[in-house]
C-alpha positions as CSV (number, residue, x, y, z in Angstrom):
1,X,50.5,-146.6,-9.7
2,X,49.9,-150.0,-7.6
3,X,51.5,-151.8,-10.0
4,X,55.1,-150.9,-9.0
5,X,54.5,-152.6,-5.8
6,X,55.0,-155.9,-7.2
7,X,58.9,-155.1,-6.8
8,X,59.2,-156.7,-3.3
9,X,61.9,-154.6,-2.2
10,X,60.1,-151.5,-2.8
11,X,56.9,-153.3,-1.3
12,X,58.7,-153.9,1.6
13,X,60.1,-150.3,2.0
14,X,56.8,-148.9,1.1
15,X,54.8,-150.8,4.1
16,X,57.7,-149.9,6.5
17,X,57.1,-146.0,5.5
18,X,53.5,-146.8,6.2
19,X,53.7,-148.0,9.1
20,X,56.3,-145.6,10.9
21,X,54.1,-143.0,9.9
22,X,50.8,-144.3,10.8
23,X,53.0,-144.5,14.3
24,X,53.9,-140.8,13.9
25,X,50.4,-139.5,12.9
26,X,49.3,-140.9,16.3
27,X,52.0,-139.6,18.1
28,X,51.3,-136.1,17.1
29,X,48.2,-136.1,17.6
30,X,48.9,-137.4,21.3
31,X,51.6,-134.4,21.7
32,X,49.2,-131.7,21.0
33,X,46.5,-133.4,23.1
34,X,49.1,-133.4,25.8
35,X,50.7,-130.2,25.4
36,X,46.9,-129.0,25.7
37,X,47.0,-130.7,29.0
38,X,50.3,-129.7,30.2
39,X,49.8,-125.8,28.6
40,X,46.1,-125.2,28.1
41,X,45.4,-122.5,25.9
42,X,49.3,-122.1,25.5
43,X,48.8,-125.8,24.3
44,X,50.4,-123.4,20.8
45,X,53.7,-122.5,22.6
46,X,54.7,-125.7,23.5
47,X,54.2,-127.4,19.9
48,X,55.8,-124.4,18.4
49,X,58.9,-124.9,20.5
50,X,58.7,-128.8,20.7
51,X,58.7,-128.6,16.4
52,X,61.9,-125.9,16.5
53,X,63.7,-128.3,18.9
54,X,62.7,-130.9,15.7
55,X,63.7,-128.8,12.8
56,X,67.1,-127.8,14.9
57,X,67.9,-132.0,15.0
58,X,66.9,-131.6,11.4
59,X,68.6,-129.0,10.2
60,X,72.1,-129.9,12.3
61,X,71.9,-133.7,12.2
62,X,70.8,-134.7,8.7
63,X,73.9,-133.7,7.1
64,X,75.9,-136.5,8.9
65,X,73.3,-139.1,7.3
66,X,74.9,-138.9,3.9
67,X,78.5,-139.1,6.3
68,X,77.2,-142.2,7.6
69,X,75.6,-144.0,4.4
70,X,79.3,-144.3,2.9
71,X,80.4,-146.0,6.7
72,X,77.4,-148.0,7.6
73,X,75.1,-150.4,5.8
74,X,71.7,-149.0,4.8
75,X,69.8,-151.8,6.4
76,X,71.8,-151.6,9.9
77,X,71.4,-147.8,10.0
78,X,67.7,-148.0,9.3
79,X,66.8,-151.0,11.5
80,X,68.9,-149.1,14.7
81,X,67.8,-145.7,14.2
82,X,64.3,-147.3,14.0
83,X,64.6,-149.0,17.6
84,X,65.9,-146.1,18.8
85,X,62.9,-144.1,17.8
86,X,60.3,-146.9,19.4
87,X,62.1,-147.0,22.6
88,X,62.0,-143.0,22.7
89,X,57.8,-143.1,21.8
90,X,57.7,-146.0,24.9
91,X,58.9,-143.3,27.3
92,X,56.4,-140.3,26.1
93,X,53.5,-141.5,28.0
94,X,55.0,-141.2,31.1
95,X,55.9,-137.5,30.6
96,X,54.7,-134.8,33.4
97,X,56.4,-132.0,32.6
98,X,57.3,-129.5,29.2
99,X,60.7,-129.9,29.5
100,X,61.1,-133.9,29.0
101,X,58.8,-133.3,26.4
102,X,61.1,-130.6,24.8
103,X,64.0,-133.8,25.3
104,X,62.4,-136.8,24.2
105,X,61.5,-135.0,21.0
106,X,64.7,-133.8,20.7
107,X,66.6,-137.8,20.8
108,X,63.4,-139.0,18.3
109,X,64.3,-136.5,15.8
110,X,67.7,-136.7,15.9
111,X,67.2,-140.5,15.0
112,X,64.7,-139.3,12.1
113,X,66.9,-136.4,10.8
114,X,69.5,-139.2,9.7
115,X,66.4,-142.2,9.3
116,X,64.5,-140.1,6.4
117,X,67.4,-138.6,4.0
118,X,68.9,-142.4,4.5
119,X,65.1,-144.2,3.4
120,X,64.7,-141.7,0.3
121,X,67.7,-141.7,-1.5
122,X,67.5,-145.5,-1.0
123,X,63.9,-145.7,-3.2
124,X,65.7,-144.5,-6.6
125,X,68.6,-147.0,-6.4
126,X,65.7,-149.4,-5.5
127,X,63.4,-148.5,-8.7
128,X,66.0,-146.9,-11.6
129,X,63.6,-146.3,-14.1
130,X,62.1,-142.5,-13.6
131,X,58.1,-144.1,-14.3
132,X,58.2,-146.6,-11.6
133,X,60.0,-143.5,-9.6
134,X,57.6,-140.9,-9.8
135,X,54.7,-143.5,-9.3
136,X,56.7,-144.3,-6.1
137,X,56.8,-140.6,-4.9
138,X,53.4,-140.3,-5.9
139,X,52.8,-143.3,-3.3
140,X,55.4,-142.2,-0.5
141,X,53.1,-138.8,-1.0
142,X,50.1,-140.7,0.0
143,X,51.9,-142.6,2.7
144,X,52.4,-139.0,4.2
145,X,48.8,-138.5,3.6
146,X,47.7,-141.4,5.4
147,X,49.6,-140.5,8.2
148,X,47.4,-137.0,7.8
149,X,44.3,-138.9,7.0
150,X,43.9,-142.4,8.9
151,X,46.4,-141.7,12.0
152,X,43.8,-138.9,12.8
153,X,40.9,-141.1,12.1
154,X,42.5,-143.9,14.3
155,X,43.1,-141.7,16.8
156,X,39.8,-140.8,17.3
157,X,38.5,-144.3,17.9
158,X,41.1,-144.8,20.4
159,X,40.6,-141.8,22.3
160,X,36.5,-143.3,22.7
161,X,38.3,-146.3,25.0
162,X,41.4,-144.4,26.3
163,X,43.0,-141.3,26.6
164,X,45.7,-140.0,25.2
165,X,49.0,-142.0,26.7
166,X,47.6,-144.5,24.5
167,X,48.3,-143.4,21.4
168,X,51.5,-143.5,22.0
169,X,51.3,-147.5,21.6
170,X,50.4,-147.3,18.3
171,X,53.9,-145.6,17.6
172,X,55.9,-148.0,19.0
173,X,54.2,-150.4,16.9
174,X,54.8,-148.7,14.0
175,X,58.6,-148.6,14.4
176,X,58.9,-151.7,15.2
177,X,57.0,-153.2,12.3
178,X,59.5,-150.6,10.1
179,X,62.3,-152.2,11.3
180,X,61.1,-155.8,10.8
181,X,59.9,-155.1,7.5
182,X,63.3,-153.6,6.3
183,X,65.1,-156.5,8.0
184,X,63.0,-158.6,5.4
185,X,64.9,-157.6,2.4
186,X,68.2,-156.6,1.0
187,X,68.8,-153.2,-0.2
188,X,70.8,-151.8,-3.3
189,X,73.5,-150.3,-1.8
190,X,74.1,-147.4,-4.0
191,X,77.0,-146.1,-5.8
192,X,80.3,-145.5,-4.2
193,X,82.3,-142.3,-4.6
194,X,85.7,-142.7,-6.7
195,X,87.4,-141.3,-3.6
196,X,86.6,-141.5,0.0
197,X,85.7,-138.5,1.0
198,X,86.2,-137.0,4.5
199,X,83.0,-136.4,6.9
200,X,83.0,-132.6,6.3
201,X,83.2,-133.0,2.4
202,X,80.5,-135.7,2.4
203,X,78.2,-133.6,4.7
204,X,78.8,-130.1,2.6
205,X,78.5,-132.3,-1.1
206,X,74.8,-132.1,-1.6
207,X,74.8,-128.0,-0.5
208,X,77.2,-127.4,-3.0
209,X,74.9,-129.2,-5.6
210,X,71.7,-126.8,-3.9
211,X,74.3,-123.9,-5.0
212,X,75.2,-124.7,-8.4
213,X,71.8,-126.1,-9.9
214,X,69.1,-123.4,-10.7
215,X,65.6,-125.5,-10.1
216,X,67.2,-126.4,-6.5
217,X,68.0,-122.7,-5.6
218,X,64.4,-122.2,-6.4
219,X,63.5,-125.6,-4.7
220,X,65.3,-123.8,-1.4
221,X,62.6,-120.9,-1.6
222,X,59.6,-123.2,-2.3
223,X,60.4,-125.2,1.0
224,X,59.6,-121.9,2.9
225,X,56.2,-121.4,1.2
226,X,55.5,-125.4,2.0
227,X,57.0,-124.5,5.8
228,X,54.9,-121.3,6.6
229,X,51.5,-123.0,5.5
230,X,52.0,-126.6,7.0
231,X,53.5,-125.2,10.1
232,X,49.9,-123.3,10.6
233,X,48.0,-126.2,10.6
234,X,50.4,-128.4,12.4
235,X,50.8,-125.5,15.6
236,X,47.7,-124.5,15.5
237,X,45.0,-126.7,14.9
238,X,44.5,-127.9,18.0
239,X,44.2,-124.1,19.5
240,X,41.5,-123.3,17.1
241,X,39.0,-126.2,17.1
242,X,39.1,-126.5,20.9
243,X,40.3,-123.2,22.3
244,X,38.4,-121.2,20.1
245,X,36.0,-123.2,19.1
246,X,35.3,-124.7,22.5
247,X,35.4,-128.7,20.6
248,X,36.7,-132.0,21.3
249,X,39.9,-134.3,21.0
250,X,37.4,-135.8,18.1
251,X,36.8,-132.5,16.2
252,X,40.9,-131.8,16.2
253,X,41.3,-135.2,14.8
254,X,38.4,-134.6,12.4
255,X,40.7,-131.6,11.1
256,X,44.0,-132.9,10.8
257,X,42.4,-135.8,9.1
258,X,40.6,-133.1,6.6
259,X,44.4,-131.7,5.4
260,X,45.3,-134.8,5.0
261,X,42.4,-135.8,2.5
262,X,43.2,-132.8,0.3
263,X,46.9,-133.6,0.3
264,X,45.8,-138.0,-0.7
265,X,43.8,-136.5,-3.3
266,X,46.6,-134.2,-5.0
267,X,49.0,-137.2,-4.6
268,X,46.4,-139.5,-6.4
269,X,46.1,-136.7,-8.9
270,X,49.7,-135.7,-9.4
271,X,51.4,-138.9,-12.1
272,X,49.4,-138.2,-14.7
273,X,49.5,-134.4,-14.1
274,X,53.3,-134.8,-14.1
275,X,53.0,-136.5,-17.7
276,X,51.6,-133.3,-19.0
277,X,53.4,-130.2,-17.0
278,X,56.9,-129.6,-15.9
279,X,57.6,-130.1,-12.2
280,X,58.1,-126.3,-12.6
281,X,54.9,-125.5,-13.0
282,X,53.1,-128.1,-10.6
283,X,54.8,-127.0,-7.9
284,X,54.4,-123.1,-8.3
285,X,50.9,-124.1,-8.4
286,X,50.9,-126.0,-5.4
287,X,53.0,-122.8,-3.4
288,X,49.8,-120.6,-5.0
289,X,47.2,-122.9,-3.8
290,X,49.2,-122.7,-0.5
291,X,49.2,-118.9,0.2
292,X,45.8,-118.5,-1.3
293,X,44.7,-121.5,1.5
294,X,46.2,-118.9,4.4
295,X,43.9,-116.3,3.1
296,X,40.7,-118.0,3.0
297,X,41.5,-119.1,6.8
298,X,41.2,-115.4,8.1
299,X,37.2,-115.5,8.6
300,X,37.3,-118.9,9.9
301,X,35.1,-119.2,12.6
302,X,33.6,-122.4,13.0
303,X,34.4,-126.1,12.1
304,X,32.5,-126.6,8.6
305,X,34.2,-123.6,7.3
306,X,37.7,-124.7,8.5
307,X,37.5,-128.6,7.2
308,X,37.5,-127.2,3.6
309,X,39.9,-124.7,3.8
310,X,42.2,-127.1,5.5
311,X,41.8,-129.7,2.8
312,X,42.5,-126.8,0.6
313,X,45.4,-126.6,2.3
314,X,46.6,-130.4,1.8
315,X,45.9,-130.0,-1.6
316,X,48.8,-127.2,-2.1
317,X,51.0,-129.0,0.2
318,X,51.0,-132.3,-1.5
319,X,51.1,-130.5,-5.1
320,X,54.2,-128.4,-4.0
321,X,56.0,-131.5,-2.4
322,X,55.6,-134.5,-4.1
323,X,57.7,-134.0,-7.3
324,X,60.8,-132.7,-5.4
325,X,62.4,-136.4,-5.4
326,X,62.3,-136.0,-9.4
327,X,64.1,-133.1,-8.8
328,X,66.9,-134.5,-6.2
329,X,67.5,-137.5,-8.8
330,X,67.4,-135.7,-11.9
331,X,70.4,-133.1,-10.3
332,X,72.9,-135.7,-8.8
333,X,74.2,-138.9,-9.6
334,X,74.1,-142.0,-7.2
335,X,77.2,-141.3,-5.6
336,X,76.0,-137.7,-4.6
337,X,72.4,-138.9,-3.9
338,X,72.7,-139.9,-0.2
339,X,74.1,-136.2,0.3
340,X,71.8,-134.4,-1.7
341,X,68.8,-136.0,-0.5
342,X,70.1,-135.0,2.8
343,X,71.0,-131.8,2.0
344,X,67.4,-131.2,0.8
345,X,65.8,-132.7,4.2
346,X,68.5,-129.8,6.2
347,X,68.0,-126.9,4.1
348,X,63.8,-127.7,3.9
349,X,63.5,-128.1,7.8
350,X,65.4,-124.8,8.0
351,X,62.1,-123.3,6.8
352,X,60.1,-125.0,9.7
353,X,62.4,-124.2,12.0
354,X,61.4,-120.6,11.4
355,X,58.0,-121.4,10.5
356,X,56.5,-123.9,14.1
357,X,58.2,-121.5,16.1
358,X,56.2,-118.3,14.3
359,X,52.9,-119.5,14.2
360,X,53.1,-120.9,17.9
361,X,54.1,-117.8,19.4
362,X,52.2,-114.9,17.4
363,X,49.3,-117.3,17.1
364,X,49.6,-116.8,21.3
365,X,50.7,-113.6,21.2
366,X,48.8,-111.7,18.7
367,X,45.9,-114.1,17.7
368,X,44.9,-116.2,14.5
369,X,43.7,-113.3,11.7
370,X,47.4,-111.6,12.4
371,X,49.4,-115.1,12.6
372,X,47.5,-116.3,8.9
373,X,48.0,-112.7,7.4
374,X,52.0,-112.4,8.5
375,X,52.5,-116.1,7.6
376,X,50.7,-115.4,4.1
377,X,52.9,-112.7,3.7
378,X,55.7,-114.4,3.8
379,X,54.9,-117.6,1.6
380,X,54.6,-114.7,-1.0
381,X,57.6,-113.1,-0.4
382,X,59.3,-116.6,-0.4
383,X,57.4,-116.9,-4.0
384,X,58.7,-114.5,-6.3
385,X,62.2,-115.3,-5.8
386,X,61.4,-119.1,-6.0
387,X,59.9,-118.2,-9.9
388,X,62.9,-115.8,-10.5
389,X,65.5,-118.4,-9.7
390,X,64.4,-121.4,-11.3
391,X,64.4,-120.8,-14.6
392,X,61.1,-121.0,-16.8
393,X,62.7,-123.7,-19.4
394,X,64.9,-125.6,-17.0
395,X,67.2,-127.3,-19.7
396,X,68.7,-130.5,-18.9
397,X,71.7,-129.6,-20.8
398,X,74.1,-126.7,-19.2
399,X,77.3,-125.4,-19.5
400,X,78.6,-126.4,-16.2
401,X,82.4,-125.3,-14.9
402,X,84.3,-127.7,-12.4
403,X,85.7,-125.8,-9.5
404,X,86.2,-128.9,-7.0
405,X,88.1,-131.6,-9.0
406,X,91.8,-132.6,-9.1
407,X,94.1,-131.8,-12.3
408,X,94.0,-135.7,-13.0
409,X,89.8,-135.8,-13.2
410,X,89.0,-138.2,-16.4
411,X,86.7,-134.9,-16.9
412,X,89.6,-132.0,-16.5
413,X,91.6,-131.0,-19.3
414,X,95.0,-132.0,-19.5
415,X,96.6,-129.2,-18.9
416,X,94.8,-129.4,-15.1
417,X,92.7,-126.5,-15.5
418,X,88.9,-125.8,-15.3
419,X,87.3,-127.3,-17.6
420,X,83.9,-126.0,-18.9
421,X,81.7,-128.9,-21.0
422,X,77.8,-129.2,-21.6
423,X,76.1,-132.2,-19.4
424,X,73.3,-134.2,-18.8
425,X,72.7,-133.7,-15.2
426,X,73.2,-130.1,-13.6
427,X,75.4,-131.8,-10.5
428,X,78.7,-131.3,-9.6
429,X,79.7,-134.2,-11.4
430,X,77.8,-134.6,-14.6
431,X,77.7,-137.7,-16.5
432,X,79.4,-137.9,-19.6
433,X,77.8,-139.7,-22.7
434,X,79.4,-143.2,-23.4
């Protein structure tokens, strides 16, 4: 898997993701320290609503990211939005009330709902062939997990010389390091449409691909089952381990940092797994792991029974997530990429939006055992139709009908009509054999 980091481009990309994200793992964990201060026992409130204002800048701003790549260079876009999101961390610290919380997070996810789509759909341009790809989502899986793992774990040792305002340091060295390293090389800029596109068409291309390809309708409903699970650990961690369980800054850290060693050690897992089952059937798995992960957390009641469960937990969400780039690439071609990538970060962080917001406020409301068995719930629900529409064999090859070209397509009939042919790729625009 290591080996694919002696491309340097990708090397370099690969320590920018690192890095950012060793910057975000700190910051989280200072935002639910300091909603804890700010909140108290309502700490879960505030981190529910601070992750909807998130997935709202998600859901609504990532579209415009595959607007943008067709406008902007990808290494001015990434370099920018990353300065924008280190000068938003620098003014965190100095927060004293909910609200600027509730608007800081709001300008640093905006930047990241057009930073992320942007940075994924450049990494299969980077690395065309689909080994070297999946060992790189593999990887960018781990580099989540190390976010999960270390940034926890780093935290921790901070917090024993400072308090939490300090983390926040480590975040603006992260995204400044990000933008350095992706200054350090030159990126593959992609393939260009045969038209230009306007900026509606360009930001509604990669949902009309979500629409017409079966494995990405049932992509749609896994992102809820991945949502409703990750958005208990994320909301509520830090109420259960010290508002229930009466523990320390340490202890929460010492949690997060268990999810994320379950989810390193799927990731680590996963290549070789992926050599010898379908994506299908990895991620199904992963969703099962996830909902049976919910259920095991109902008698938690102390720390040593909740670091398992929550590494259980990091296991199903790693298993669940990590092949999903496979699936992007394998449904779109590189002109569509950039929207369809995007299009996946919208439509998946419409599932957190309803999820942080849940398991803050009925974790408040009406306690753990009812928030785990109602989110549960609905990861299963979100389950069955996620097996019923992606279909068990998944062909590559399709018969595929054209509804959005023009009557003088090199791929329309002559006479201008619709034009139904078999394809390679289930996009909009399939690729024809030479």
């Amino acid at each position: 898997m290591l080996g694919i980091l002696k491309h340097r481009t990708y090397r370099h990309l690969f320590f920018a993701q690192m890095v950012a994200l060793l910057g975000t793992g700190l910051a989280t964990v200072a935002l639910s320290l300091m909603a804890f201060d700010l909140a108290g026992n309502d700490a879960g409130q505030v981190m529910g609503t601070a992750m909807a204002i998130k997935m709202v800048a998600y859901v609504l701003i990532a579209p415009l990211a595959s607007a943008l790549a067709e406008s902007v260079p990808r290494r001015v876009m990434l370099v920018s939005l990353d300065l924008v999101r280190a000068a938003t961390a620098f003014a965190l610290p100095f927060v004293t009330e909910v609200w600027e919380i509730y608007v800081l997070i709001a300008v640093l996810q905006s930047a990241s709902a057009v930073f992320t789509p942007t940075f994924q759909s450049t990494i299969p341009d980077t690395l065309p062939d689909e080994d070297d790809y999946t060992k790189a989502l593999s990887l960018s899986r781990l580099a989540y997990d190390m976010e999960n793992l270390i940034s926890p774990a780093l935290a921790a040792v901070i917090l024993l010389i400072t308090s939490w305002q300090g983390l926040f340091s480590g975040t603006v060295i992260g995204f400044i390091a990000s933008a350095l390293l992706v200054i350090s090389v030159t990126l593959p800029t992609g393939a260009k449409p045969e038209k230009r596109r306007g900026v509606y068409e360009r930001a509604r291309r990669g949902f009309k691909i979500f629409a017409a390809t079966p494995r990405l309708r049932g992509l749609m409903a896994l992102n809820l089952v991945v949502s409703l699970a990750g958005a208990m650990v994320i909301v509520n961690t830090v109420v259960l381990v010290k508002g229930q369980f009466g523990l320390t800054d340490q202890h929460t850290a010492m949690a997060f940092a268990a999810f994320g060693g379950g989810s390193m050690l799927a990731a680590l897992a996963l290549p070789a797994l992926l050599k010898r089952w379908q994506d299908r059937r990895v991620m199904l798995t992963g969703a099962g792991i996830l909902i049976s992960g919910l259920v095991l957390a109902l008698p938690v009641d102390r720390l040593g029974w909740l670091l398992p469960v929550w590494a259980w937990l990091g296991v199903g969400f790693s298993t669940a997530q990590t092949p999903i780039g496979r699936l992007l690439t394998r449904s779109s071609h590189g002109e569509d990429r950039p929207a369809l990538f995007a299009a996946q970060f919208s439509l998946s962080h419409a599932g957190w939006l309803v999820a942080y917001p849940l398991a803050g406020w009925l974790g408040s409301v009406a306690g753990m055992q009812i928030t785990l068995v109602v989110l549960a719930s609905l990861a299963l629900a979100a389950l069955i139709p996620a097996i019923r529409l992606w279909p068990s064999d998944d062909p590559t090859e399709l018969l595929h009908r054209h509804d959005d070209l023009a009557n003088n397509h090199p791929h329309t009939a002559a006479s201008g009509r619709e034009h139904v042919h078999p394809y390679v790729i289930d996009s909009l625009h399939p690729k024809w054999p030479e």
